[in-house]
KOLBA-146038 format. One record per residue (C-alpha): residue number from 0; residue in three letters; x, y, z. Coordinates in steps of 0.001 Angstrom, whole numbers, plus 500000, padded with zeros to 6 digits. Layout:
BEGIN
n=NUM, res=ALA, px=X, py=Y, pz=Z .
...
This chain:
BEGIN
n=0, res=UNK, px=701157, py=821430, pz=631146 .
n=1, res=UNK, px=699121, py=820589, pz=627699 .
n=2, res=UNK, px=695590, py=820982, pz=630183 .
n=3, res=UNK, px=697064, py=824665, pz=631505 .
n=4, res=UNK, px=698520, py=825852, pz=628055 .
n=5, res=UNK, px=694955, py=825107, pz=626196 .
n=6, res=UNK, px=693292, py=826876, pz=629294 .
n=7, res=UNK, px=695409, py=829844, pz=628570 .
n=8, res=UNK, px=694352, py=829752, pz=624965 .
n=9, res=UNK, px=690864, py=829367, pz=625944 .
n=10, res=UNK, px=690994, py=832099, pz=628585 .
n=11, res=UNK, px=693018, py=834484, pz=626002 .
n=12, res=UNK, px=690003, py=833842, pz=623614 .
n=13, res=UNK, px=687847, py=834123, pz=625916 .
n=14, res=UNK, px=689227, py=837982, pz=626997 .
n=15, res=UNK, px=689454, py=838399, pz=622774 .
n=16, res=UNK, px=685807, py=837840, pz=622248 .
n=17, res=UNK, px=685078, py=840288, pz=625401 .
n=18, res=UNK, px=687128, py=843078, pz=624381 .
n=19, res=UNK, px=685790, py=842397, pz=621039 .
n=20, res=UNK, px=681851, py=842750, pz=621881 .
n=21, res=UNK, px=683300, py=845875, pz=623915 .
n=22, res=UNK, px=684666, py=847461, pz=621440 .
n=23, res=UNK, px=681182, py=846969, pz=619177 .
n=24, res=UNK, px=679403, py=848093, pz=621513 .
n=25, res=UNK, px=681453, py=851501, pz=622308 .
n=26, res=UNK, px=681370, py=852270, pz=618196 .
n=27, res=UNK, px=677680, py=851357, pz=618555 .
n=28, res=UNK, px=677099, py=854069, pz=621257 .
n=29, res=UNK, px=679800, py=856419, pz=619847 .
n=30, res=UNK, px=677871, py=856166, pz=616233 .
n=31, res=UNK, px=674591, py=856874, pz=618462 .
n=32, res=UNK, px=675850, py=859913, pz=620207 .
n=33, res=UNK, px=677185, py=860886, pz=616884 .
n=34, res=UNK, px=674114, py=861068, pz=614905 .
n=35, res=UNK, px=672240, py=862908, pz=618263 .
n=36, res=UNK, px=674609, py=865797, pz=617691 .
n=37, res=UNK, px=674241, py=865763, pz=614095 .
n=38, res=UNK, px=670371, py=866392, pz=614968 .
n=39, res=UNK, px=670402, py=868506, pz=617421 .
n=40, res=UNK, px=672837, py=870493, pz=615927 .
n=41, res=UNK, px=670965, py=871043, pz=612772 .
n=42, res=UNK, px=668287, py=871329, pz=614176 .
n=43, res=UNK, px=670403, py=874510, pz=616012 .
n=44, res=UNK, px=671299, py=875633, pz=612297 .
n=45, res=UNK, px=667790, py=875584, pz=611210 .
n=46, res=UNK, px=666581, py=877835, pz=613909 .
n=47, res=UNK, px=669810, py=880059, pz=614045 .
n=48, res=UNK, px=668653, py=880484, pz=610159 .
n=49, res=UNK, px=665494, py=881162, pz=610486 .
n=50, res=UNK, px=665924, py=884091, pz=613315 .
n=51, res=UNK, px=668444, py=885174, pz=610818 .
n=52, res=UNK, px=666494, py=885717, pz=608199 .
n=53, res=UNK, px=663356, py=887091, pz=610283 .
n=54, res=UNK, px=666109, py=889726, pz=611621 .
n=55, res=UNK, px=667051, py=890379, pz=607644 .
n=56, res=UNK, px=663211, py=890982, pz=607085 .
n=57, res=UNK, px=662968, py=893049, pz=609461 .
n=58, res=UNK, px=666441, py=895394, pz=608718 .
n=59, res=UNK, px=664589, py=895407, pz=605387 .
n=60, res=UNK, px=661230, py=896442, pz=606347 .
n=61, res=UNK, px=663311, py=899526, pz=608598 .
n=62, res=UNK, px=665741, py=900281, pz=606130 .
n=63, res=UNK, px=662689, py=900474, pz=603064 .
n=64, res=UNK, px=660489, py=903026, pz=606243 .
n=65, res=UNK, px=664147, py=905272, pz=606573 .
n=66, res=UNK, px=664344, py=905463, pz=603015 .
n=67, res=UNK, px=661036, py=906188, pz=602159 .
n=68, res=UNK, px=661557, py=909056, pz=605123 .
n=69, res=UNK, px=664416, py=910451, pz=603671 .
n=70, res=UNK, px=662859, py=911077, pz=600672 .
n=71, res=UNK, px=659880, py=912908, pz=602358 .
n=72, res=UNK, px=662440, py=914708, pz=604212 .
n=73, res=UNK, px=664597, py=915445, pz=601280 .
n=74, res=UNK, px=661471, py=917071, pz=599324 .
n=75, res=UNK, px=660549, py=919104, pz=602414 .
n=76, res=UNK, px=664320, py=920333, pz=602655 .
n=77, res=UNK, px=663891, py=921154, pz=598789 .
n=78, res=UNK, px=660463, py=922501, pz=599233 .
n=79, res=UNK, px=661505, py=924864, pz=602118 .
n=80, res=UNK, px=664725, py=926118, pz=600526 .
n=81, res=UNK, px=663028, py=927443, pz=597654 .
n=82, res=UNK, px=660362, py=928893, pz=599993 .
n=83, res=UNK, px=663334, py=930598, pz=602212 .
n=84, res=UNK, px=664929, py=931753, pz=599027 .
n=85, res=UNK, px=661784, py=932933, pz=597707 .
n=86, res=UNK, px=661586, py=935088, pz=601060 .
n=87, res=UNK, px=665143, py=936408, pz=601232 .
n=88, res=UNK, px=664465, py=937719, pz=597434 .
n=89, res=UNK, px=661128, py=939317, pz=598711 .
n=90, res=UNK, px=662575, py=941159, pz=602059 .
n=91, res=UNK, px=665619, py=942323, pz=599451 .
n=92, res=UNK, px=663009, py=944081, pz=597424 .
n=93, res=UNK, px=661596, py=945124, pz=600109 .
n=94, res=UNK, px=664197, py=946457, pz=601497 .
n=95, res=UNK, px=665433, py=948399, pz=598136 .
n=96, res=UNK, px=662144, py=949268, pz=598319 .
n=97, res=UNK, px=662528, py=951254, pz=601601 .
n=98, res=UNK, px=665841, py=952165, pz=601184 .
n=99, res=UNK, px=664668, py=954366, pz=597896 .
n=100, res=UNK, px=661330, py=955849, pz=599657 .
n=101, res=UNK, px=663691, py=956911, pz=602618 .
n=102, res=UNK, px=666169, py=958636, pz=599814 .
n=103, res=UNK, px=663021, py=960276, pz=598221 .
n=104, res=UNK, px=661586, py=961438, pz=601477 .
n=105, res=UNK, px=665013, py=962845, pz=602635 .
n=106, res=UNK, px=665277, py=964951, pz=599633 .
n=107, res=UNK, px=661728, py=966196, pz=598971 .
């Protein structure tokens, strides 16, 4: 009974020591998988950054070319208002103009 009891023990210990080394080696590979995802995901952040802020350069570079067009187009709105103002004050001279040579004609 003594021989089969301290055969148990050893067999228990045994099955300890296993389970033991087991469990090492699974936090060993878990720490290992761990620190591949830590690289690869920032290595995902990195890049996800970097298109990010070559897409802000180049909303930027568009959005300083529109600006710089509205402007342009804002003077040439300016420029051509006056201009059709200018006109619509000439053709209602003009047309004074003709109104009072048709009233002289008529009576002379």
């Amino acid at each position: 009974m003594k021989v089969d009891l301290s055969m148990w023990v050893f067999f228990l210990n045994s099955q300890f020591m296993i389970l033991l080394r087991l469990k090492r080696d699974m936090m060993t590979k878990l720490e290992s998988v761990a620190a591949e995802f830590r690289a690869a995901s920032h290595g995902q952040m990195a890049a996800t950054t970097q298109r990010t802020i070559r897409e802000n350069v180049s909303i930027s570079a568009q959005n300083a070319q529109l600006s710089e067009q509205l402007s342009e187009v804002t003077a040439e709105n300016k420029r051509l208002s006056k201009a059709n103002a200018d006109l619509a004050r000439k053709i209602e001279i003009l047309e004074d103009e003709q109104r009072r040579l048709i009233r002289g004609n008529v009576y002379k």
